[in-house]
C-alpha positions as CSV (number, residue, x, y, z in Angstrom):
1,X,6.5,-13.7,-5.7
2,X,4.3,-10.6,-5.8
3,X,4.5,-8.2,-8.8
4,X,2.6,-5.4,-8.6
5,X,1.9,-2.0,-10.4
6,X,0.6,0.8,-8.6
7,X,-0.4,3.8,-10.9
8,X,-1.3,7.2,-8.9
9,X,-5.0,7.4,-8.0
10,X,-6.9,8.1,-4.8
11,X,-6.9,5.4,-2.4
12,X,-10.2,4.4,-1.1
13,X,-11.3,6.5,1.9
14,X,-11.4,3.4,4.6
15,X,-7.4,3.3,4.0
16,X,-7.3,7.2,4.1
17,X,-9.1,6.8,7.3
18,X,-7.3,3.8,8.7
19,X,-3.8,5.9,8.0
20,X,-5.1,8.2,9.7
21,X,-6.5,6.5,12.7
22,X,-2.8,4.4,13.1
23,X,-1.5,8.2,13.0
24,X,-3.2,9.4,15.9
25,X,-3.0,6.2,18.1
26,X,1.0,5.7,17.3
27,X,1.7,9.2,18.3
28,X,-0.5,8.6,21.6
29,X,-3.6,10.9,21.3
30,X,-5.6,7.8,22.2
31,X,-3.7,6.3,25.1
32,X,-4.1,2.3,26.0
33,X,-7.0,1.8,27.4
34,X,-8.8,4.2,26.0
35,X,-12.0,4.0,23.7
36,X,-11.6,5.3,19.9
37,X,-14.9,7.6,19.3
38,X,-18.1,5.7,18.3
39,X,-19.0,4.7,15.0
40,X,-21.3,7.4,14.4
41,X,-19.2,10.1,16.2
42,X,-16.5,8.5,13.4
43,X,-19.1,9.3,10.9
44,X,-19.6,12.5,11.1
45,X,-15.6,13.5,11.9
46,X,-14.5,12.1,8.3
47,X,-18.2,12.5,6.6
48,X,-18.0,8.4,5.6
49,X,-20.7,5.9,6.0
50,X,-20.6,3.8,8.6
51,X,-19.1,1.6,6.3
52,X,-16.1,3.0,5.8
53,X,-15.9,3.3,9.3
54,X,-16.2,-0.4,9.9
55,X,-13.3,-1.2,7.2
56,X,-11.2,1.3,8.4
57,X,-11.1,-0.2,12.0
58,X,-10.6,-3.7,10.8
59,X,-7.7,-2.6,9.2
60,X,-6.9,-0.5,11.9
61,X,-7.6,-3.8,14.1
62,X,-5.5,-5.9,11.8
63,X,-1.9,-4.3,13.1
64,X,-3.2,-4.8,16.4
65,X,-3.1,-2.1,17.8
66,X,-7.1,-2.1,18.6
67,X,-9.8,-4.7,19.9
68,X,-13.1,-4.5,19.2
69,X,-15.8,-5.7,21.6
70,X,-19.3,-6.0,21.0
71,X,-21.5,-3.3,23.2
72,X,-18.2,-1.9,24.7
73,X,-16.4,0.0,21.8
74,X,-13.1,-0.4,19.9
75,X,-10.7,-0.3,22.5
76,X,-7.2,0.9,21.8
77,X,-4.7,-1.8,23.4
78,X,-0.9,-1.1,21.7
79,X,0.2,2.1,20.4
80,X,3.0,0.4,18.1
81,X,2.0,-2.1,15.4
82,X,1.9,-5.9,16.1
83,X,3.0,-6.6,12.8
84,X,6.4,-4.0,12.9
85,X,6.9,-2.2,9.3
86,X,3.1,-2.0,8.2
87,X,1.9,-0.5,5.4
88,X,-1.9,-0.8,3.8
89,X,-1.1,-0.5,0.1
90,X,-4.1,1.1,-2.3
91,X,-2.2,3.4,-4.8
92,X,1.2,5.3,-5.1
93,X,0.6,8.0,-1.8
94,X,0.3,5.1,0.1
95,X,3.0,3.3,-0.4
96,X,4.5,7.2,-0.7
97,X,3.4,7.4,3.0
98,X,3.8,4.0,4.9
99,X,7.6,5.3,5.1
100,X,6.4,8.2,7.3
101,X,7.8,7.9,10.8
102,X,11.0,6.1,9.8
103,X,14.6,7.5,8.8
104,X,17.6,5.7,7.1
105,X,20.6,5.5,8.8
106,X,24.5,4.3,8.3
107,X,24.2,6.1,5.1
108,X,26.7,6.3,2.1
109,X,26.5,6.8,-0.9
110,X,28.4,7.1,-4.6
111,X,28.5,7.8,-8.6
112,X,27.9,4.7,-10.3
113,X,27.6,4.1,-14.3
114,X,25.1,1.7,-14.9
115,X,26.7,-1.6,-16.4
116,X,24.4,-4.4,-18.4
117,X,23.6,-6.2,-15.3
118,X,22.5,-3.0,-13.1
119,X,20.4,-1.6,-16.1
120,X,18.4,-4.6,-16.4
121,X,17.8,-4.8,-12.7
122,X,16.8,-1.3,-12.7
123,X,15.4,-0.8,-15.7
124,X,17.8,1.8,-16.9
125,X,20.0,2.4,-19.9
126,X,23.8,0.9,-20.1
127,X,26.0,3.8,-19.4
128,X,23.3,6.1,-17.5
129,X,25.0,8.1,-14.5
130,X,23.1,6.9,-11.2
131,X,23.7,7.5,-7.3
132,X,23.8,4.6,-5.4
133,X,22.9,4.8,-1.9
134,X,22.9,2.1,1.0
135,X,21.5,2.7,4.7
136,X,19.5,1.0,7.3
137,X,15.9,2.2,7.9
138,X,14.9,2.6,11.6
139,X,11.8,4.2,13.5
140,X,12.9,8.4,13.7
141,X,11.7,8.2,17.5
142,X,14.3,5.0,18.3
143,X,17.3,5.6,16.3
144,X,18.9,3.3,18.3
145,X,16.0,0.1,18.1
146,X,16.6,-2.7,15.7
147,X,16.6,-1.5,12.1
148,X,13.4,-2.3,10.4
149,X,15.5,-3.0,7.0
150,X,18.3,-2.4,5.0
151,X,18.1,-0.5,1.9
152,X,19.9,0.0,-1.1
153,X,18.7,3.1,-4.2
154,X,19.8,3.7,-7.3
155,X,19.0,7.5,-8.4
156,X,19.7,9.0,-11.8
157,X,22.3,11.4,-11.5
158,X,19.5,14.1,-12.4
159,X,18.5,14.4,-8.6
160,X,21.6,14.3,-7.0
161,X,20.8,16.6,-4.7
162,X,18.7,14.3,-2.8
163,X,22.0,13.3,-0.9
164,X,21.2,16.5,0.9
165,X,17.8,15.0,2.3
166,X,18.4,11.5,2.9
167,X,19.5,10.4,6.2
168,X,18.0,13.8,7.6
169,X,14.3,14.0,6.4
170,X,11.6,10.9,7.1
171,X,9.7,9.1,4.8
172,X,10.0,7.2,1.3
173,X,13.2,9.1,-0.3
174,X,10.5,8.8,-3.5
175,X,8.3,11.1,-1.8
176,X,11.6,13.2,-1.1
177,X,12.2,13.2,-4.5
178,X,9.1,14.5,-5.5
179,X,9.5,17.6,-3.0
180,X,12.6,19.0,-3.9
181,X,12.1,18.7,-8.1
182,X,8.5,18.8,-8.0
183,X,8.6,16.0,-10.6
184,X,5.3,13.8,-9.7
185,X,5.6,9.5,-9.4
186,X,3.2,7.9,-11.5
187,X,3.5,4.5,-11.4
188,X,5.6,2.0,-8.9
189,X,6.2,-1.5,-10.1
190,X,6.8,-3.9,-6.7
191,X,7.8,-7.6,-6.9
192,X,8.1,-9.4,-3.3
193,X,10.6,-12.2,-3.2
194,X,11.1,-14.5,0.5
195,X,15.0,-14.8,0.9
196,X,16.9,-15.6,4.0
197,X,19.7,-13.4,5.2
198,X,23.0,-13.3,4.4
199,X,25.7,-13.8,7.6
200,X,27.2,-10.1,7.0
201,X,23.9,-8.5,6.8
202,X,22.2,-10.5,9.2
203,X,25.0,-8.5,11.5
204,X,24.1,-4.9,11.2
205,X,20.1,-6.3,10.7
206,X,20.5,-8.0,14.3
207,X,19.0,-11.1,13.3
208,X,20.4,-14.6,13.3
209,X,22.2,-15.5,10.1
210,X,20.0,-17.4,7.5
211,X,16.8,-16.1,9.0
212,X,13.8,-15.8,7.0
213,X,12.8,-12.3,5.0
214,X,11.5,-9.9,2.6
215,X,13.6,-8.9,-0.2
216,X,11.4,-6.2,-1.9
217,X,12.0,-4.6,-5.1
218,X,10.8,-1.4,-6.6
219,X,10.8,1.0,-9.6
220,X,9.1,4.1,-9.5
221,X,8.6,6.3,-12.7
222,X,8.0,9.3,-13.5
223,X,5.3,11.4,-16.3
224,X,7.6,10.6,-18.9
225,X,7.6,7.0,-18.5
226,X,10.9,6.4,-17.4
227,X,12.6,4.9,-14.0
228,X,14.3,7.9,-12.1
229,X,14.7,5.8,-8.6
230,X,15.2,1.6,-8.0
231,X,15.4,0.2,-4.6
232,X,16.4,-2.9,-3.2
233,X,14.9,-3.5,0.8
234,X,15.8,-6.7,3.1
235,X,12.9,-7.1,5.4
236,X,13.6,-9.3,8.8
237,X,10.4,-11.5,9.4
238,X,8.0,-9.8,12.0
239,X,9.4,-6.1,11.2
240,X,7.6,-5.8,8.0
241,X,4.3,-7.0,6.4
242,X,2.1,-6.2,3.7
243,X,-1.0,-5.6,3.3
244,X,-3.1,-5.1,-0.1
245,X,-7.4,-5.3,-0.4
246,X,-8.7,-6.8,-4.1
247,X,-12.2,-5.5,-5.0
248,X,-14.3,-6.9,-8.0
249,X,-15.4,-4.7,-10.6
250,X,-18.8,-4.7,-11.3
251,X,-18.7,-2.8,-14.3
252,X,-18.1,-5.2,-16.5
């Protein structure tokens, strides 16, 4: 199990770079083959150390979609991750953005009253009007390909206009959130569980019943402390992985 808080600061500027690297090789502005600038050409494009640069490609590296060689070059060899559903996780806009570049599909939704059981799992009060919306998420440029995972949210009935936006906009339906009220997420609480998958939903996830996967949970809150969005994601193994970099503080 992996529980995890992430409160909204900047991420470190190798993962900004590295997002932003995977960003231009996915949507082909470095073709296969082709070599990704030098280290020092790298340098002066984002104005990081060479450092930064280095980190940035080994977690650029790291989804495989790049090999470095010695006195050749960082050569760009895959233009879709290895490792499917990637993300490189460093604060809240990160996990905000790993979402960019998907879409959920198959989506419905409905009013639900939070009863005992559904207000502990998502941190809510008994009785609190919520939406409740289910949906598969799939790459937006492959509608059609495999669905990356299924998804179920729990909204409080405060932004039920974001039924308007989901299924039609990309990205984290957070980060929709946070558009069209202009509220701002300030901490997301994530706790990774291994499960396998259920015979019904191992259907419409096209995998083989009782295969292995992620079951991730998350609450995000917003400035008032409070949970305004839950979600509940099955993962199929080799669609999703996670990724998250510990440093040592040397202050104290």
């Amino acid at each position: 199990m992996n529980d995890a808080a992430l409160i909204g600061k900047s991420p470190p500027r190798y993962i900004l770079m590295a997002q932003r690297l995977v960003e231009e090789i996915t949507e082909g502005r470095h073709p296969v083959g082709s070599l990704l600038p030098t280290e020092a050409t790298l340098c002066t494009q984002y104005g990081v150390s060479r450092h930064t640069v280095r980190e940035a490609i080994r977690e650029v590296q790291s989804l495989g979609l790049v090999a470095r060689r010695q006195g050749v070059g960082t050569r760009v060899i895959s233009l879709t991750p290895s490792r499917g559903y990637s993300h490189m996780l460093a604060s809240v806009d990160d996990l905000l953005q790993f979402a960019i570049g998907t879409k959920l599909i198959e989506v419905t939704s409905e009013e639900v009253v939070a009863d005992t059981v559904l207000a502990g799992a998502g941190q809510f009060q008994p009785g609190q009007k919520l939406i409740r919306f289910e949906a598969l998420r799939v790459p937006s440029k492959d509608l059609a390909a495999a669905p990356l995972a299924w998804t179920e949210l729990y909204v409080i009935d405060a932004y039920a206009g974001i039924r308007d936006d989901i299924g039609v906009r990309d990205g984290a339906v957070g980060w929709q959130i946070e558009q069209r009220y202009g509220v701002r997420i300030m901490e997301i609480q994530q706790e990774i569980n291994a499960v396998t998958v259920g015979a019904e939903l191992a259907q419409r996830l096209q995998v083989p019943a009782d295969s292995p996967a992620l079951r991730v949970e998350r609450w995000y809150r917003g400035e008032d402390g409070q949970v305004f969005e839950y979600a509940v994601s099955v993962n199929p193994e080799n669609r999703y992985s996670f990724s998250m970099r510990l440093t040592r503080d040397m202050a104290g």
